[in-house]
N, C-alpha and C positions, 0 to 999 in steps of 0.2 A: 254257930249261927248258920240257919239254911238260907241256898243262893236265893232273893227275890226272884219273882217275875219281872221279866221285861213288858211294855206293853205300847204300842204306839203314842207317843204324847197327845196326838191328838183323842183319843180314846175316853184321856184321863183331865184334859180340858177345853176350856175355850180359849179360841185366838179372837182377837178382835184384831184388826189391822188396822192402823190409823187415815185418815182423809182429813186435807185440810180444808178447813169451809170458806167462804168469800174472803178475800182480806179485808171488807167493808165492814165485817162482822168482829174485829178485833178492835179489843179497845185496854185499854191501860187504867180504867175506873171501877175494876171490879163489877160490870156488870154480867150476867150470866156466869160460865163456868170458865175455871182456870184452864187455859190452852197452854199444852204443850208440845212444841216440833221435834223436841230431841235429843242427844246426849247434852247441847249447850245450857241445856236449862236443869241438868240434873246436879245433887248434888249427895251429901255424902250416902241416906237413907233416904231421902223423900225430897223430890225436883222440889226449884226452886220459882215461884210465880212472877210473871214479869207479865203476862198478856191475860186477858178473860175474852172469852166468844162466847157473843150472842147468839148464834145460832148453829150450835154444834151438831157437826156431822156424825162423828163415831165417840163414844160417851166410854169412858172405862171409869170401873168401880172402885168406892174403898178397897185398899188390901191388893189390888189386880195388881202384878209384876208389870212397868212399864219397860219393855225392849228395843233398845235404838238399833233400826233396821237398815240405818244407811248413814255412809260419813260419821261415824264407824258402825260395823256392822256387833251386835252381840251386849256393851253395856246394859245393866239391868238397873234398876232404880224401883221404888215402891208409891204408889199411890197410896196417899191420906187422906182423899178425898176424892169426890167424883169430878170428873174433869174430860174435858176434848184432847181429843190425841190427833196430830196431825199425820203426813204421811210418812216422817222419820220413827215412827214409833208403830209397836202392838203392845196391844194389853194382853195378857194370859191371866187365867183364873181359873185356878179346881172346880171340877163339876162334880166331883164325884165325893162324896165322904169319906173314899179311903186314899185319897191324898189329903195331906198336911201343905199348905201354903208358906211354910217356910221350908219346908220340906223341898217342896219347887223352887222355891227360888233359887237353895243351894244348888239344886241339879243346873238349872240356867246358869247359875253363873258359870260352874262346870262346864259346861257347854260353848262358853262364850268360843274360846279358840275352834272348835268346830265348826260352829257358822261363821266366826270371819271366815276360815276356808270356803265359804261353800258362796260368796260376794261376788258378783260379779258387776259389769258396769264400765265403761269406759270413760265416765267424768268424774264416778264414787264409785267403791261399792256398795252394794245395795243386797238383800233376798226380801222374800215373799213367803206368803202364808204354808206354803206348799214344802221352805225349806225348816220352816220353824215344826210341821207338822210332823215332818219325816225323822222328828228326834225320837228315841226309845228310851223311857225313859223307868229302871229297876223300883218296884214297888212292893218293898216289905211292908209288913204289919206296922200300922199305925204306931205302936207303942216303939218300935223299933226304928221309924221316921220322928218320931219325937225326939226321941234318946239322940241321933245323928242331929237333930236341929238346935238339941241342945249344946254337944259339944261344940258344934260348927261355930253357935253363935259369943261362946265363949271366945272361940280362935280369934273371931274379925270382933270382937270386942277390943281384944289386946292389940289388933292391927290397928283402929281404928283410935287409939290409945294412945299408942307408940307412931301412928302421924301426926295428929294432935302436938305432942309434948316436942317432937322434929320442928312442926310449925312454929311453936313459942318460942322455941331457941334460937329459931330464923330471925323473930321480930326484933331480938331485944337489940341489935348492932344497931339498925335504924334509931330505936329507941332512947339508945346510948348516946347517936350521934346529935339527934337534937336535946338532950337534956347539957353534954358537952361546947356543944358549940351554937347551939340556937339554929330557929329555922332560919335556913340561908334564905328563902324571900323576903326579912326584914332584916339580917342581921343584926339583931340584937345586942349583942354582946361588941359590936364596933371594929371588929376585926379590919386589916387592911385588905383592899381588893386589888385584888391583881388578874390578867387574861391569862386564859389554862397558856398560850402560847409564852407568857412570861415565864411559867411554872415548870415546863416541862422540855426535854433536851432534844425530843426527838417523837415525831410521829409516822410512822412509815406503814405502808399496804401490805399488806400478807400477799402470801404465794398464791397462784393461780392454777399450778400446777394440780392435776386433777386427780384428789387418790383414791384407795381401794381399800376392800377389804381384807386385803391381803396382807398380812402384817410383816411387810417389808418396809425396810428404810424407817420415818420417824413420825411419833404420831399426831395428826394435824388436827389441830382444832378449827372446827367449823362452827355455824351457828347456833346449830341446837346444842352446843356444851357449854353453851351461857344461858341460864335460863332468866327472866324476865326479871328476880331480883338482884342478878348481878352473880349468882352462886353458877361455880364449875360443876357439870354433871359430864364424867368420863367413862361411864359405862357404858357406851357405843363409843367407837373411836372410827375412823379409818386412818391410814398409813401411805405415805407419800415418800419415795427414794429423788433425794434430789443430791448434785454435785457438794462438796466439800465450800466451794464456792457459793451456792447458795444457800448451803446449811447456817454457813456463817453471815447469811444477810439477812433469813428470814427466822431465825430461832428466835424461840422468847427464853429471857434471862430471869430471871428472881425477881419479882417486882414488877413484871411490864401489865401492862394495862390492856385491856382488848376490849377493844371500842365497835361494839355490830354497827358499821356503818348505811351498810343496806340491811332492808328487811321491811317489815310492813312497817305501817305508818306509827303504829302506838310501841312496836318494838324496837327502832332503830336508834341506836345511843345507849343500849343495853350494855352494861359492862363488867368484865368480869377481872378476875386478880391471879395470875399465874404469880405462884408464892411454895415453887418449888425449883430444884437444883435440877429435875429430870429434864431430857431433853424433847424438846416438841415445837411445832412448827403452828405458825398462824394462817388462816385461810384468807382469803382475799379479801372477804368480808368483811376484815375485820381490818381496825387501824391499832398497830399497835405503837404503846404509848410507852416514854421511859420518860419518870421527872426525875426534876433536879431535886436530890435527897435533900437540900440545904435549906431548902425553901417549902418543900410538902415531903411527909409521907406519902408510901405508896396505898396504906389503908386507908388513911385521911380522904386520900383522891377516889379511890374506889365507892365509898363512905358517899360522898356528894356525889358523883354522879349518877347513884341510882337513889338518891334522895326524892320525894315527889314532886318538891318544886323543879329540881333538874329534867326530869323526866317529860313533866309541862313544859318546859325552857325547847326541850329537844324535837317533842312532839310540834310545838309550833315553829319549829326551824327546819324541820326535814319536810324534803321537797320529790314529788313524783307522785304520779299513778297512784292508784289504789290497791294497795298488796307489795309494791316495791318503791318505796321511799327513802332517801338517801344522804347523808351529811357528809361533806367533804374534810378533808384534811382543816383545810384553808378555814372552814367555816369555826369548824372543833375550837382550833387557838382560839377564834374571837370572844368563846365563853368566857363570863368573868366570875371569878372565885374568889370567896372570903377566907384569907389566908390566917387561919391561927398560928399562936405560936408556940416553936418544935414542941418544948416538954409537954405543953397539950396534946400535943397529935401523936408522940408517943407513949402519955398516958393512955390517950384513947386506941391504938395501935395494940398494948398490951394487953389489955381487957378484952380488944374484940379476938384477938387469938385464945383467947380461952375463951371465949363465946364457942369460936369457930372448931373448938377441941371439944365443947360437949355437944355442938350439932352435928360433927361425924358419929359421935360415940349414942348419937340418937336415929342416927341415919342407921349405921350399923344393926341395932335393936330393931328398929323400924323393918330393916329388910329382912332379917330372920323371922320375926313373926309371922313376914307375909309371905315366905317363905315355908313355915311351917302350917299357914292355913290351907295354902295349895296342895301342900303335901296331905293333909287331910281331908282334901277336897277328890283329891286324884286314887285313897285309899278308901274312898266312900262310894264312891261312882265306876271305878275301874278296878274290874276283876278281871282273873285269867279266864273263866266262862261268859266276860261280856261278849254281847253281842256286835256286830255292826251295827254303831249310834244311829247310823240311820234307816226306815225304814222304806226305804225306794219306792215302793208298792203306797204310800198314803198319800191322799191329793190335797 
């Protein structure tokens, strides 16, 4: 295969930059065309409509790559329809008949780590037409950008596949929970109620102690390794060296609970389940919890608290500002729980651990595929005769 030409992106299309029009001019009725501000409103292939404007500023086309150019800089998404692009966004579109539009997109997405580099901003970052222009972007023969569009699209097929069947696996513990023991907002099923402060031996504050990157001492979970439905994500960590003494005051043991007590408002009460023997440390943020085995499960309790009536229960109990709202110790106990009993809770306990065995084993799948799309994303676009991606000289 001979090396493509390189050739200024802007060369090979249009940029459209987005502006946002009056906010007078938005409305939620579907009148005029679908507005959108940004990566918020994007979703797997094609943004998701929540706004229409009336009198749109900067209009991008069927098929035009939408580009979120700020808060974060580089996600790509597709227009399906003609629509207003606010100031978070550009459209790009081929101009030329010897690029392929899928063809670009691949490159853009390519590209994405690029322009985040190139963000700048001191409240986000942000770029401009000038950084998006200055990509270079290799143009083989048509027949040759198909064949690559082809493969490509098989790759994030299988990515897009293998998150999908991650997702489903995720659902079904919810699912479990209330087919087992009913929604806790009616209790159906008559269970006794009892306060989590009945239920549980101990709730205590994590360490404050402030760690690092540096993989010394033991690794502390902080807030973002609980993600919103209560599941541990341990793929960033930092590391925290603290005394013997307070190893033993702030470790979490098999079973403890970690309760995001601060965070934003719709986040805080988020909970997740350290359900291993390794050793690791709680963050401040976090309350951690140990029940009384006699009386709940540790899954049971994990189970309800990121149930959706909980979540509402939490949402309308956390108290603060807008971006840092807060539940205390004190407050945590007074929630009241429908206590089944045990052999339920460790039927439902067993099940959800083989839930939780085939959604690593999908996480796994999950991240090789996307793993191996990038890899053919970076053997598509990155040669030993590429050039510097950008070309400094385009305005």
């Amino acid at each position: 295969m001979t090396t493509p030409d390189y050739i200024p992106l802007l060369e090979a299309t249009t940029i459209v930059m987005g502006q946002s029009p009056p906010g007078s001019t938005y409305n939620e009725l579907g009148e005029g065309l679908p507005f959108f501000q940004g990566k918020a409103e994007f979703g797997e292939i094609h943004p998701t409509v929540k706004k229409w404007c009336s009198a749109p500023q900067r209009i991008a086309q069927p098929g035009d790559i939408l580009m979120s150019v700020r808060a974060p800089v580089g996600p790509t998404n597709i227009a399906d329809k003609q629509c207003c692009i606010g100031r978070g966004l550009a459209a790009i579109r081929a101009k030329t008949s010897h690029l392929d539009a899928g063809y670009l997109r691949f490159f853009l997405i390519h590209a994405e780590p690029l322009l985040a580099s190139m963000g700048q901003g001191s409240t986000f970052a942000a770029i401009g037409r000038a950084e998006i222009a200055s990509l270079q972007i290799p143009l083989p023969s048509l027949d040759e950008q198909r064949r690559i569009v082809d493969l490509l699209s098989r790759a994030e097929g299988i990515v897009r596949l293998r998150r999908e069947a991650q997702k489903k696996a995720a659902e079904v513990i919810p699912a479990l929970f209330l087919d087992m023991f009913g929604d806790p907002a009616a209790n159906p099923k008559g269970w006794p109620m009892m306060t989590l402060g009945e239920v549980i031996r101990r709730a205590d504050y994590g360490s404050s102690t402030k760690a690092s990157e540096d993989a010394t001492g033991l690794p502390m979970l902080r807030m973002g390794n609980v993600d919103s439905s209560g599941h541990l994500d341990l793929t960033t960590l930092k590391y925290v060296a603290l005394s013997p003494k307070d190893v033993a005051r702030f470790r979490l043991e098999e079973g403890d609970l970690l309760f995001n007590r601060t965070n934003s408002k719709e986040l805080v009460g988020k909970t997740g389940l350290w359900d291993s023997p390794a050793l690791a440390i709680a963050a401040s943020y976090f309350i951690r919890i140990r029940v009384r085995e006699d009386i709940v499960r540790p899954f049971f309790l994990w189970a309800f608290m990121n149930t959706p009536f909980m979540k509402r229960v939490l949402f309308d109990t956390a108290r603060g500002a807008i971006g840092q709202a807060n539940i205390n110790a004190q407050e945590l106990r007074g929630f009241h729980v429908a206590v089944p009993d045990m052999p339920t809770q460790e039927a439902f306990e067993a099940r959800s651990r083989d839930m939780l065995a085939i959604c690593a084993q999908q996480k796994v799948a999950a991240d090789k595929s996307e793993s191996t799309f990038g890899a053919l994303l970076a053997g598509t676009f990155t040669t030993e005769t590429s050039p510097d991606p950008f070309n400094h000289e385009a305005i």
